[in-house]
Every structure is written in structure tokens, then in C-alpha cells.
N, C-alpha and C positions, 0 to 999 in steps of 0.2 A: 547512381541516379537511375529510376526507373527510366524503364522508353519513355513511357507518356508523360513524361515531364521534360525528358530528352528532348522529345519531337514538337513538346507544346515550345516549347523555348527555340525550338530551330524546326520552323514550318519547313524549310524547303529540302529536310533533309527526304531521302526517299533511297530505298535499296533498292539496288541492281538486281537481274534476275539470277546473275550468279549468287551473288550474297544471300538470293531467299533460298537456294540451292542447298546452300552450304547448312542452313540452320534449317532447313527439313530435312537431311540427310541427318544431321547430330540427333532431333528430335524422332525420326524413326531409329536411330541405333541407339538409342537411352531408352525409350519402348522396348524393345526388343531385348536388351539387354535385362530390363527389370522384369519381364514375363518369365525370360528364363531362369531368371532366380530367384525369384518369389510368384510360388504358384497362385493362381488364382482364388485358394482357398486359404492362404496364409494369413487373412486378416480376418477371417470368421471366428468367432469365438467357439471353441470344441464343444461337443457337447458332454457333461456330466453327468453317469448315470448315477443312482442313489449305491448307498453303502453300508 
């Protein structure tokens, strides 16, 4: 189930500040992880010269 339909269904839910800890730390180390393996240029299309 998405969150916001989680939360629309259960107003009084609310995270801890450990809990928002835990899922900014996952969220910078899956950043981090995907810069190091795919470079920044990896989704540009190359350029083709003529032939």
C-alpha cells in the first residue's frame, strides 16, 4: 500500500525521529551507491559521428 494512502487511512500514524534516521541514512546510501555505479553520463545518448 502506498504511504499516502497508509496515512490517509491511519491519521494518527507519525514517525519517530529514529525512524526518519533510519530511512535518510538507506536514502543517502542508495544515492551513493547509484553515483558510484552509474556515472553521470551513463544515461546520455553518445554521440554518432557520420561514416
Amino acid at each position: 500500500m502506498p504511504l499516502f494512502l497508509y496515512a490517509f487511512i491511519h491519521p494518527d500514524t507519525v514517525l519517530a525521529e529514529d525512524q526518519k534516521e533510519v530511512i535518510h541514512n538507506w536514502e543517502v546510501a542508495s544515492l551513493n551507491t547509484m553515483e558510484n555505479k552509474f556515472p553521470v553520463d551513463s544515461l546520455q545518448k553518445k554521440k554518432q559521428g557520420f561514416k
